[in-house]
Backbone as a printed PyTorch tensor [residue, N CA C, xyz], in Angstrom:
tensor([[[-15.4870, -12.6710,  23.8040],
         [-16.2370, -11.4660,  23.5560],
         [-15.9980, -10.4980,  24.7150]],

        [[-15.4150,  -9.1000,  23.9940],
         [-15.7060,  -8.2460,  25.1620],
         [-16.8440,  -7.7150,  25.9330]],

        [[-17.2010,  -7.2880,  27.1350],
         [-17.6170,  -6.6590,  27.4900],
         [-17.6190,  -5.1870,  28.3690]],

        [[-18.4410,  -4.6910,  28.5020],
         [-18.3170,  -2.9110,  28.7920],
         [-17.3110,  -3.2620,  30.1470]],

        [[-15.9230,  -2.8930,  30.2430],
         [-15.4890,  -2.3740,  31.5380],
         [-14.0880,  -3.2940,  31.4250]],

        [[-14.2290,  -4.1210,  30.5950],
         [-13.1550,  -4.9450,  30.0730],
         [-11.9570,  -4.6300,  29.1850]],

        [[-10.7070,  -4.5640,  29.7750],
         [ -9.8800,  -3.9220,  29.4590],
         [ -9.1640,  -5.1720,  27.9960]],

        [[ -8.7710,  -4.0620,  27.4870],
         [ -7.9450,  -4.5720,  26.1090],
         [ -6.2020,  -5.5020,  26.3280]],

        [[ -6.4340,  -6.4670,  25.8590],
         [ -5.1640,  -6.6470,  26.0820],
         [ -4.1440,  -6.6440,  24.5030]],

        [[ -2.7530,  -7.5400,  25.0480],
         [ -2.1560,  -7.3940,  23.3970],
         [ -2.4980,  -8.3450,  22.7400]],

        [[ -3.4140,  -9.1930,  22.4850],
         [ -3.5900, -10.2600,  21.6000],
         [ -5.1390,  -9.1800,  21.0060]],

        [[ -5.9870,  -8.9720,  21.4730],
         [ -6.5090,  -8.0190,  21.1840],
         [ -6.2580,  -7.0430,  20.1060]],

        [[ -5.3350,  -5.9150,  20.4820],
         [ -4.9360,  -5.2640,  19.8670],
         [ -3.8030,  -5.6490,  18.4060]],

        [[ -3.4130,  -7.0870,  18.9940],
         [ -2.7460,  -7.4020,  17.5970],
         [ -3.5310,  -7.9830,  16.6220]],

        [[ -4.6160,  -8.6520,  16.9280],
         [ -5.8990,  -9.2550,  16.2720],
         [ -6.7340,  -7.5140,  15.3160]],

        [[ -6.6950,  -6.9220,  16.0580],
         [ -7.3870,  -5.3820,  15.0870],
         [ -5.9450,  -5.3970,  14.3580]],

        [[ -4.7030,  -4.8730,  14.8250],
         [ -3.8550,  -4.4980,  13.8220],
         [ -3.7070,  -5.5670,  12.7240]],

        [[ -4.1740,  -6.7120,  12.8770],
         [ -4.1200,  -7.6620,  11.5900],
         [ -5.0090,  -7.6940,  10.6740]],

        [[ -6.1260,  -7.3070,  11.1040],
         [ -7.5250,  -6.9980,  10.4190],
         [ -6.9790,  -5.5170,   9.5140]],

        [[ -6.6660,  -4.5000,   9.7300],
         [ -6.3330,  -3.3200,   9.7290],
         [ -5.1800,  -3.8760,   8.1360]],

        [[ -4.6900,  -4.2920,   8.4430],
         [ -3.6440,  -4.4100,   7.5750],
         [ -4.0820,  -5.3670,   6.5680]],

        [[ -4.9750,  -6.5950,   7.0690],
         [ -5.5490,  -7.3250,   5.5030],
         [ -6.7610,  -6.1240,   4.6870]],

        [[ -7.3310,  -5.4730,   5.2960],
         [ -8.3130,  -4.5030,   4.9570],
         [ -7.5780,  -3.5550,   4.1870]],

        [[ -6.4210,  -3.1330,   4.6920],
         [ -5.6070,  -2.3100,   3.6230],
         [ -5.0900,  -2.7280,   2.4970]],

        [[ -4.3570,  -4.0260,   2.4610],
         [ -4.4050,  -5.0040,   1.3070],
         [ -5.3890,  -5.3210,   0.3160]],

        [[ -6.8090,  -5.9410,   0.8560],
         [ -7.5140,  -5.8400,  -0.0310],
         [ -8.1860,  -4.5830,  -0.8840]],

        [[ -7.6530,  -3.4310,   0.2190],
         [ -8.3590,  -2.1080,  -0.2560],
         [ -7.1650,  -1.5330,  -1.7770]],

        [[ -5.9070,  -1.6550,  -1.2410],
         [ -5.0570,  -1.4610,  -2.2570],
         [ -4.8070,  -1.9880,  -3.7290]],

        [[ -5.3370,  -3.1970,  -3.4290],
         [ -5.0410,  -3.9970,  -4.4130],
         [ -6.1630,  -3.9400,  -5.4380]],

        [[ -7.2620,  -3.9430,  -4.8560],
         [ -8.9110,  -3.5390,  -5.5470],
         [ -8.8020,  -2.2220,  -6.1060]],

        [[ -7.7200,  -1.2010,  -5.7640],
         [ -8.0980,   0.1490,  -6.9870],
         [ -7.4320,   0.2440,  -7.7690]],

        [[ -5.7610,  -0.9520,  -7.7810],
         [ -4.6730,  -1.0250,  -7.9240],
         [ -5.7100,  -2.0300,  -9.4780]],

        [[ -6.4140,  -2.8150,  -9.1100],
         [ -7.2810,  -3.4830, -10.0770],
         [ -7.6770,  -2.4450, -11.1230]],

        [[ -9.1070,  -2.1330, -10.4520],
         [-10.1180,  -0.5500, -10.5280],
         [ -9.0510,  -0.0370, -11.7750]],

        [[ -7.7820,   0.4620, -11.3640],
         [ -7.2760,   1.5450, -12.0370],
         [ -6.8420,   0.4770, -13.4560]],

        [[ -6.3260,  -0.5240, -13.4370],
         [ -5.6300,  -1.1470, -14.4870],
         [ -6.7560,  -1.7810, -15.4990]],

        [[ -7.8370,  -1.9100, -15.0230],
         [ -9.4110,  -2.3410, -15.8680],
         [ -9.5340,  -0.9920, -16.1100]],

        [[ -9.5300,   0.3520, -15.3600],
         [ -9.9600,   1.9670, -16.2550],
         [ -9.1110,   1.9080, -17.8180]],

        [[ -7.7580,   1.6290, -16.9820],
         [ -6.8890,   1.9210, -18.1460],
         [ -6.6360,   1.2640, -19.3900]],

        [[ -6.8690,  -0.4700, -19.2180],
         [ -6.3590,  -1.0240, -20.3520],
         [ -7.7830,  -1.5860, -21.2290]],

        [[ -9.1450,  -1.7840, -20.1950],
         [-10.0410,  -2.1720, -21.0820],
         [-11.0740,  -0.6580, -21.3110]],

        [[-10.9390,   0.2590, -20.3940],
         [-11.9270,   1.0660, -21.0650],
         [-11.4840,   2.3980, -21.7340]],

        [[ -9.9820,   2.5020, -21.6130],
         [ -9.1000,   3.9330, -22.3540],
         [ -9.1060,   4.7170, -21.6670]],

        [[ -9.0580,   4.3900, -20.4200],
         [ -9.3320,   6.1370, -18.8620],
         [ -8.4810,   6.2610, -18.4630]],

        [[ -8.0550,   7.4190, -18.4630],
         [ -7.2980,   7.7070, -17.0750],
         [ -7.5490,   7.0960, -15.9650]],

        [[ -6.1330,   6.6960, -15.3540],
         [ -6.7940,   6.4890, -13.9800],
         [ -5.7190,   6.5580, -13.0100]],

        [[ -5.0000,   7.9420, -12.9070],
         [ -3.9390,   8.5520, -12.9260],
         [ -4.5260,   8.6480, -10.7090]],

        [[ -5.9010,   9.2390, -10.7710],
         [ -6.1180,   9.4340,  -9.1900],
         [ -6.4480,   8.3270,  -8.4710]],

        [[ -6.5220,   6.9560,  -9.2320],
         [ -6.7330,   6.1130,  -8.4940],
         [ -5.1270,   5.6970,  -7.9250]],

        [[ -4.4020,   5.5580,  -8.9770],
         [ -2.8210,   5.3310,  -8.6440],
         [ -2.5170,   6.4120,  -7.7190]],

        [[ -2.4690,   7.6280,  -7.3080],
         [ -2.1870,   8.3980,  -6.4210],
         [ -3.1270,   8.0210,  -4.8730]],

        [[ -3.7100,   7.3030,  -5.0620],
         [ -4.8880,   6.7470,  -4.1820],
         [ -3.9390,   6.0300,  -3.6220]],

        [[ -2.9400,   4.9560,  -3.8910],
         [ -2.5420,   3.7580,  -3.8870],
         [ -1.1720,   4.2110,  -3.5220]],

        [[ -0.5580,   5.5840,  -4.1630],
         [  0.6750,   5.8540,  -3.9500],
         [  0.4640,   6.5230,  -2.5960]],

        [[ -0.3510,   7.6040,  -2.6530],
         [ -0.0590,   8.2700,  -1.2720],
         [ -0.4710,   7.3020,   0.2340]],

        [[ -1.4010,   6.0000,   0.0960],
         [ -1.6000,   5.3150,   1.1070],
         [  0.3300,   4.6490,   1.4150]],

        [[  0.7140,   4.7260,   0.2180],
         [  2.2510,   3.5090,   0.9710],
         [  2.8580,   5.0070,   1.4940]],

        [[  3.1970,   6.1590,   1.0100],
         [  3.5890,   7.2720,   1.7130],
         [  3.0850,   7.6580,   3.0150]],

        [[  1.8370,   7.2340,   3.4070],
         [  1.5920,   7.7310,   4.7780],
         [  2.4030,   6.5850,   5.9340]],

        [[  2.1710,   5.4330,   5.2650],
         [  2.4850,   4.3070,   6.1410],
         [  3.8010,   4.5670,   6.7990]],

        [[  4.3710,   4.3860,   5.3570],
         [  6.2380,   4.7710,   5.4850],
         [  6.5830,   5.8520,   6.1160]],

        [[  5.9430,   7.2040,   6.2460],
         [  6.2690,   8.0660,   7.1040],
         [  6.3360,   8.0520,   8.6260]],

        [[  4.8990,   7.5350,   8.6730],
         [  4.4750,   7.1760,  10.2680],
         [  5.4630,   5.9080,  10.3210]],

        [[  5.8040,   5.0580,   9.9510],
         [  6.7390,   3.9880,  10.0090],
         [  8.2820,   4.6920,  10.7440]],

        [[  8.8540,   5.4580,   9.5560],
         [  9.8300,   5.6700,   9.6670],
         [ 10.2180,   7.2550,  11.1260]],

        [[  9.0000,   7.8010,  11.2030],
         [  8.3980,   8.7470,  12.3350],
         [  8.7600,   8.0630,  13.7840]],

        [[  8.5700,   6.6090,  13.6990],
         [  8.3850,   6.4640,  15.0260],
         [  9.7410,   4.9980,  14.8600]],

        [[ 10.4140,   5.2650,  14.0320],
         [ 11.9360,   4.8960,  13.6960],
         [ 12.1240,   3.1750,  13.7300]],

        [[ 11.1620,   2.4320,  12.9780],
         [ 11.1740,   1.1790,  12.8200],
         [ 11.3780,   0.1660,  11.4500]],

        [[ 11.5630,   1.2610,  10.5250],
         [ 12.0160,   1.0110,   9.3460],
         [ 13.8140,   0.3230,   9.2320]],

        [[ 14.4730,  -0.8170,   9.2920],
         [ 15.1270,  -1.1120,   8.7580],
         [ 15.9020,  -0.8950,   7.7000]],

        [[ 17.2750,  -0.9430,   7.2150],
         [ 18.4700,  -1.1880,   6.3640],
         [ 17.5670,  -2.4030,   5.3110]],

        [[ 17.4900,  -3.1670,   5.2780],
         [ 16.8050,  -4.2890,   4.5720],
         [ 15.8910,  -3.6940,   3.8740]],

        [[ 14.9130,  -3.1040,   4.5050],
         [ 13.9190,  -2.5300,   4.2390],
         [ 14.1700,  -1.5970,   3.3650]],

        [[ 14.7960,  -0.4360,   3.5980],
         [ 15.7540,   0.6150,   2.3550],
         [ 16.0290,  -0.0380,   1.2660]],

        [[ 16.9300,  -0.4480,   1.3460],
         [ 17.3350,  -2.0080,   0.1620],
         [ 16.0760,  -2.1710,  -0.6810]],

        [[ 14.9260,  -3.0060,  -0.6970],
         [ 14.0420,  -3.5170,  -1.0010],
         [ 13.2680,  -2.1280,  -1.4510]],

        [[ 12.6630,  -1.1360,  -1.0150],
         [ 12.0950,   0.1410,  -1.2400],
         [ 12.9510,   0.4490,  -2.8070]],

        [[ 14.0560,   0.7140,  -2.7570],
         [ 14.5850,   1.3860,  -3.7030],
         [ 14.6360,   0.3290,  -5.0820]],

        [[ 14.9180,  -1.1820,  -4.4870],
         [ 14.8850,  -2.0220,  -5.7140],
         [ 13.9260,  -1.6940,  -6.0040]],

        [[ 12.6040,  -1.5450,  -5.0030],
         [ 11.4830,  -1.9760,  -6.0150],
         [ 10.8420,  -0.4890,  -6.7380]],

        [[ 11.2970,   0.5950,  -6.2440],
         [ 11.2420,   2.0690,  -7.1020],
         [ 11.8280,   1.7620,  -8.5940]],

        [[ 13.3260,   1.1540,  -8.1630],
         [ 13.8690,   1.3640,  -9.7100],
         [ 13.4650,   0.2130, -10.3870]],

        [[ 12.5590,  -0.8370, -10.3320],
         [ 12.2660,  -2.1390, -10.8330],
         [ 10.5750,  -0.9650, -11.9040]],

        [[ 10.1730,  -0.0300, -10.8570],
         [  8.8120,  -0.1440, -11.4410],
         [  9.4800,   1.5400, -12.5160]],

        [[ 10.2800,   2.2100, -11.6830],
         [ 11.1410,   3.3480, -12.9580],
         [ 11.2680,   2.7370, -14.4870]],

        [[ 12.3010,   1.5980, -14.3940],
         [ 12.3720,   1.0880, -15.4480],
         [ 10.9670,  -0.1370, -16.3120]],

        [[ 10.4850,  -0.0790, -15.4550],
         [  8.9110,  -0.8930, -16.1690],
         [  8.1250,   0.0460, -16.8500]],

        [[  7.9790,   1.0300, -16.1210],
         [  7.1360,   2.1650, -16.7550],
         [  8.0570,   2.6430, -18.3180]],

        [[  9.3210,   3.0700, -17.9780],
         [  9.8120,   3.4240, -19.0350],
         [  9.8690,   2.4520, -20.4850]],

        [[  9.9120,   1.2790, -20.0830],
         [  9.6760,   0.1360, -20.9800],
         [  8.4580,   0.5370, -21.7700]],

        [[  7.5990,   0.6530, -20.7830],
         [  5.8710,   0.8920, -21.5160],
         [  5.7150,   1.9700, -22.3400]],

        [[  6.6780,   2.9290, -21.4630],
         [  6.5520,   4.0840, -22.1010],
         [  7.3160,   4.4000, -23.7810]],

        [[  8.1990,   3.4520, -23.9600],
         [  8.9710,   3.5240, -25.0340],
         [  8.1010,   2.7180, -26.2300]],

        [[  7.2780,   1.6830, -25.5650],
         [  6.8460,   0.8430, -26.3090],
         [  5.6510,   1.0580, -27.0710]],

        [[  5.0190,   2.6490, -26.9390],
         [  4.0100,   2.7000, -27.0920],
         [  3.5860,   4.3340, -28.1930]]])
C-alpha cells in the first residue's frame, strides 16, 4: 500500500496500465454486447453504440502509432481483420 510521499515505481505503473486495459476490454465488449441485443432481439438501431466501440480502437491506434510502436505484424493483422469484418458485413448484407 502506498502512502502520501511515496514515489511510484514500474511495477506500479504497469499494475494500473493492466487494470486500464482489462477495464477497456470489459467496457468494449459490454456495448459491443448492448449493441448486438439492441439489434437482433429488440429491432434498434444501434449504429452509436458501434461508433462507441469503433472510435475507442481509433484513438488507441493513433496514440499507438503517434508515439511509433505499432509494428509490420501488427499492419498485417489490422487489415486482415478490416477485410474479414468488410466481407462479413457484406455477407449479412446480401443475405437480408
Amino acid at each position: 500500500m502506498m502512502r502520501n510521499g511515496d514515489t511510484r515505481d514500474e511495477r506500479t505503473v504497469s499494475v494500473e496500465n493492466s487494470s486500464y486495459r482489462w477495464g477497456y476490454i470489459v467496457l468494449a465488449y459490454g456495448i459491443l454486447a448492448s449493441a448486438a441485443y439492441r439489434g437482433l432481439l429488440r429491432h434498434e438501431s444501434s449504429w452509436d453504440l458501434f461508433a462507441l466501440v469503433i472510435a475507442s480502437g481509433v484513438v488507441t491506434t493513433l496514440y499507438q502509432a503517434r508515439l511509433r510502436v505499432l509494428s509490420r505484424r501488427w499492419a498485417v493483422a489490422a487489415v486482415a481483420a478490416i477485410a474479414l469484418a468488410a466481407l462479413l458485413a457484406a455477407g449479412i448484407g446480401l443475405t437480408r
